[in-house]
N, C-alpha and C positions, 0 to 999 in steps of 0.2 A: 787342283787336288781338293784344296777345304770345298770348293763349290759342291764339285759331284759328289762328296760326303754327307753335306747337310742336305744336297737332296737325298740320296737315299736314306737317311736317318729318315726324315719328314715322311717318303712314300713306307719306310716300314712301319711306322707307326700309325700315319694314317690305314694302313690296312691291316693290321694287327687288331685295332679301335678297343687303344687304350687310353688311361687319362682318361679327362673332363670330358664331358659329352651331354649333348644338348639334347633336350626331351621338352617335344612339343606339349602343351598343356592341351590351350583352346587359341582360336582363334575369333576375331571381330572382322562381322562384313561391312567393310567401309572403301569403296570406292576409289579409287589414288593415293590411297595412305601415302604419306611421304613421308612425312617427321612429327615429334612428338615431343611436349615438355609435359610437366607436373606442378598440383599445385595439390597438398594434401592428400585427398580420397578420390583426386579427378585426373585426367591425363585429357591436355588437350590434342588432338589427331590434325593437324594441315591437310588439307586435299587438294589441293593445285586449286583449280576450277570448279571441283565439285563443293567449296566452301568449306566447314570446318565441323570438325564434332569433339562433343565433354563427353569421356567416357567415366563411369564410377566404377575407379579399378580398389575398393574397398577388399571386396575378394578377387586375388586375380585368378583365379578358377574360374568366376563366374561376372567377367564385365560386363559392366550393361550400359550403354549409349543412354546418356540423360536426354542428350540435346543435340538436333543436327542444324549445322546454320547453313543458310542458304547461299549461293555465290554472292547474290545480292548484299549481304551484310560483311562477310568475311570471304578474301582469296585467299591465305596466308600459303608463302612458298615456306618461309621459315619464320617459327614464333618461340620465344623463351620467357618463362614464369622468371619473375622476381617476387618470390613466395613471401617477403619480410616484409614485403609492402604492399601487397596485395595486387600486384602489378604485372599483366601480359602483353608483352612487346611484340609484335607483329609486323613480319616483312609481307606486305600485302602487295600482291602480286601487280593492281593498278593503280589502288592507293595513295601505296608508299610508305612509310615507318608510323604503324599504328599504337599508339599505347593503351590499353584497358584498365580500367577498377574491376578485378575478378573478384570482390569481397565476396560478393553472390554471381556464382561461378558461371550458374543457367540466365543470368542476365546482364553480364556483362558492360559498361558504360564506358564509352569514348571519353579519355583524361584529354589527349591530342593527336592530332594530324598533320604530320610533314610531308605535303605532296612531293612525291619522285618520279620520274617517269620509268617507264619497265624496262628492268628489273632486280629486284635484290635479293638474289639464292641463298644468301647465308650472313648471320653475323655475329659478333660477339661483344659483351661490355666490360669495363675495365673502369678500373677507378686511379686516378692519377695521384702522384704527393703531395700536389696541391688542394684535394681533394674534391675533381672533376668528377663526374661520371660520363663516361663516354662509350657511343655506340660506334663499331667500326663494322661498317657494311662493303660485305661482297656485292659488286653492282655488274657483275655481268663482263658483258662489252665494255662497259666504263671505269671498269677499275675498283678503287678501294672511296670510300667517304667515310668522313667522320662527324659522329652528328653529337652535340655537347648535351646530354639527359641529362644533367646537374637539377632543372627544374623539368620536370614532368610533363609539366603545362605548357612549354613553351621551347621545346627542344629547338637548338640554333649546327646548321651546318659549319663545320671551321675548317673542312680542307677537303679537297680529291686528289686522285693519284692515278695517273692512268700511261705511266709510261712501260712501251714496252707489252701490253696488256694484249692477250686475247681474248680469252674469257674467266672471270676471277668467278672460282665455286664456293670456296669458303676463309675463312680467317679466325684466326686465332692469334692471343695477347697473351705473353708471359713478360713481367720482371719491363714493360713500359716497350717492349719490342712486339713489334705486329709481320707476323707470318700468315701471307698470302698464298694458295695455292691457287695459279695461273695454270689454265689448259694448254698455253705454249709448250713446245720444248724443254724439258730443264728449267718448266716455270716457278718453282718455287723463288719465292722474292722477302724479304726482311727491311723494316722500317722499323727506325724510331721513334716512337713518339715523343712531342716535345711541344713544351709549353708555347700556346694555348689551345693544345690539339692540332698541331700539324704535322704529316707526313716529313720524316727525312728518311730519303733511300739511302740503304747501307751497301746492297745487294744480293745478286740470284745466283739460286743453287745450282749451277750450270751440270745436272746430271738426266739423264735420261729420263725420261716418261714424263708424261701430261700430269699434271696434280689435279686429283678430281677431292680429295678432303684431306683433314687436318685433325689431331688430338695432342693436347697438353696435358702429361700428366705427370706430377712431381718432376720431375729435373729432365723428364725426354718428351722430346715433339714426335710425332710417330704420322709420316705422311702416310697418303695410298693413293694410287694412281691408276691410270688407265692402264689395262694391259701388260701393269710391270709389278704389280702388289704391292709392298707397303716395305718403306724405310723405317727405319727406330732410330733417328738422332739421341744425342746427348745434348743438353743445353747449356748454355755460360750460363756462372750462376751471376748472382748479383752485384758481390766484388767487380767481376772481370767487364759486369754489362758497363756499370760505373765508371769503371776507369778506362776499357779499351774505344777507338774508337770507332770499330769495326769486330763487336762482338762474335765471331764465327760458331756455327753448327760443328759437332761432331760426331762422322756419321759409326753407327755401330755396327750397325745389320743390314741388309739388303734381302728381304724374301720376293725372290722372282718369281710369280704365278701368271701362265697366258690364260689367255681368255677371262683375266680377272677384271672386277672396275670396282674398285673399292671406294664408294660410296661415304662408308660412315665407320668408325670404329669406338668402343668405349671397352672399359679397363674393368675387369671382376678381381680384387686381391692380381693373382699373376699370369691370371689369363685375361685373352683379348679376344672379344666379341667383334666379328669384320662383317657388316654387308656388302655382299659380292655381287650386288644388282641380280642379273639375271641365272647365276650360279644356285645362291642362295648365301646360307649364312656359315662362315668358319668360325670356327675355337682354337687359338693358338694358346701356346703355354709360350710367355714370354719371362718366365724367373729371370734365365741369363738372356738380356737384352739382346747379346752378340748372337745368340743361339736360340730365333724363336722355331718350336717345331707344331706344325698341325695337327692338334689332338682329335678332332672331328671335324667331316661335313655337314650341314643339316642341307640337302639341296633340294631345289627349287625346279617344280617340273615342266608348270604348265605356262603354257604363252599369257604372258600380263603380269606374272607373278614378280616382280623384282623386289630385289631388297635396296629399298631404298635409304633405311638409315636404322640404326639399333640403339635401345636406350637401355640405361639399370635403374629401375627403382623396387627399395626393397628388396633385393638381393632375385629380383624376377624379369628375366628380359624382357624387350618387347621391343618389336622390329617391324616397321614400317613397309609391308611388301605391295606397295601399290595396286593393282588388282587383288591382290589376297587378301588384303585387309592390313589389320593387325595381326601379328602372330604373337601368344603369349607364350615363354618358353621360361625351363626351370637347367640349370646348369648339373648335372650327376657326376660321379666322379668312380671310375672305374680302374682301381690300381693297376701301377704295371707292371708286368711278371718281374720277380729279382732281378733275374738276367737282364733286366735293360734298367743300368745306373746313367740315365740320362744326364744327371748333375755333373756328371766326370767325363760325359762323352769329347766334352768341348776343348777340354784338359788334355784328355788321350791325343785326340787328333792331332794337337797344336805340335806335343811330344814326337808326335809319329813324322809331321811334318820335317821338324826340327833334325832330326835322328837321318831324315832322306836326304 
């Protein structure tokens, strides 16, 4: 009963096209866009193969591509600014974990080189209580690695993980716990971290769909998957990580969409930006976590165009659509008629349920 409710909630709202809604700006022709960081007035663009580009997103109205680097100098599958130190981390595609001095953005300087062999889709860094800095890299076919960045200069590998593994897409770190999304079945998987950076398995979230990405945002991990759209856990907080020894997920939400592959997700206030690969891009309104409903589509028409991953900076999105480039897009907000008190729908049902 609650299932077929929140989908029709969902399809009347998506076809009502009320709420948030997404309004193209401009876009940037840039070759395999895939993913993007920032570092002030620049956004750096990944292109698989095609190497890498600085865009000056000063006005995001009017970007303008400073610099394109060539495969030759830069592969990045995935790169993330550390803006405080002037520092660009890069999963390079043959590489292997590159770190940059971006003080001078269009020129860029080699700090060091971890050779890896290929390859590492995704990764994220975390500082421990001892006061480590540590890179946890998605490595594909091989699993999860932890590489010790404490010194810049001289980054040292301290563990792999590869049980169980098909192919790990991306990772994410809350509260000294490292969440895997494995493309197995029911691959989400959970580790601890522990001193001196090493892997301890906890366990996999044995529920349906491939996990193709990952978001941590305040107290909920929010997967997406192949084919089956995106989970909204709860997270143990801190107390519970401390002291249990088998911290557990709690899941909230379950939004079912076919034909989805949710690539990449980030957080505006209470709504949630999804790249849906070959779909294009959604806007859900996620207030009640139990109850996210789809405010708009912005979709994706032509062969090549995929949304490969969406960022926020500056309250301006920008979504990585591999053929299409960059897309710059601004969020609008289009009230909803009285009649639909969404805030209480989730209250009624439960009543209505209760009452049958």
């Amino acid at each position: 009963m609650r299932k077929v409710f929140l989908a029709i909630i969902t399809a009347v709202v998506a076809e009502c096209g009320f709420g948030a809604q997404l309004e193209l700006v401009t876009s940037v022709p840039l070759v395999r866009a895939r993913q993007m960081d920032f570092y002030g007035d620049y956004a750096w663009i990944a292109q698989n193969m095609d190497g890498a580009a600085l865009l000056n997103v000063a006005d995001p109205d009017k970007p303008k591509v400073v610099k394109q680097f060539t495969p030759e100098q830069m592969q990045p599958l995935f790169l993330k600014v550390l803006a405080e130190e002037n520092l660009l981390l890069s999963a390079d595609r043959f590489q292997g974990l590159v770190i940059y001095d971006i003080s001078e953005p269009d020129e860029p300087t080699t700090v060091s080189l971890t050779p890896l062999p290929p390859m590492t889709t995704h990764f994220d860094v975390t500082e421990t209580t001892d006061g480590k800095r540590l890179a946890i890299l998605a490595r594909a076919g091989q699993g999860l690695m932890c590489v010790d960045i404490s010194d810049v200069t001289s980054p040292t590998i301290t563990d792999r993980f590869n049980m169980g593994v098909d192919f790990t897409r991306a990772v994410a770190v809350k509260d000294g716990i490292v969440y895997a999304a494995d493309s197995t079945e029911g691959g989400l998987k959970a580790l601890r971290l522990v001193s001196p950076g090493k892997f301890q398995p906890l366990y996999q979230a044995n529920l349906f769909g491939m996990c193709d990405s990952l978001l941590v945002h305040d107290q909920h991990l929010l997967v997406g998957y192949n084919n089956r759209g995106f989970r909204i856990f709860e997270l143990p907080d801190k107390a519970v990580i401390d002291k249990e020894t088998t911290p557990a997920l709690r899941i909230l939400s379950t939004n079912l969409t076919n034909r989805s592959r949710v690539r990449a997700m980030v957080r505006k206030d209470d709504l949630l930006i999804v790249a849906n690969d070959q779909i294009g891009v959604d806007l859900y309104d996620v207030k009640n976590p139990a109850l996210p409903w789809l405010s708009h589509e912005f979709l994706l028409k032509d062969a090549g165009q995929l949304a490969q991953s969406c960022s926020l900076y500056r309250d301006t999105v920008y979504v990585a659509a591999w053929e299409a480039g960059v897309l710059v897009m601004r969020i609008n907000d289009k009230p909803a008629p009285a009649e639909f008190d969404l805030e209480n729908l989730y209250d009624d049902e439960q009543q209505t349920e209760e009452h049958n």
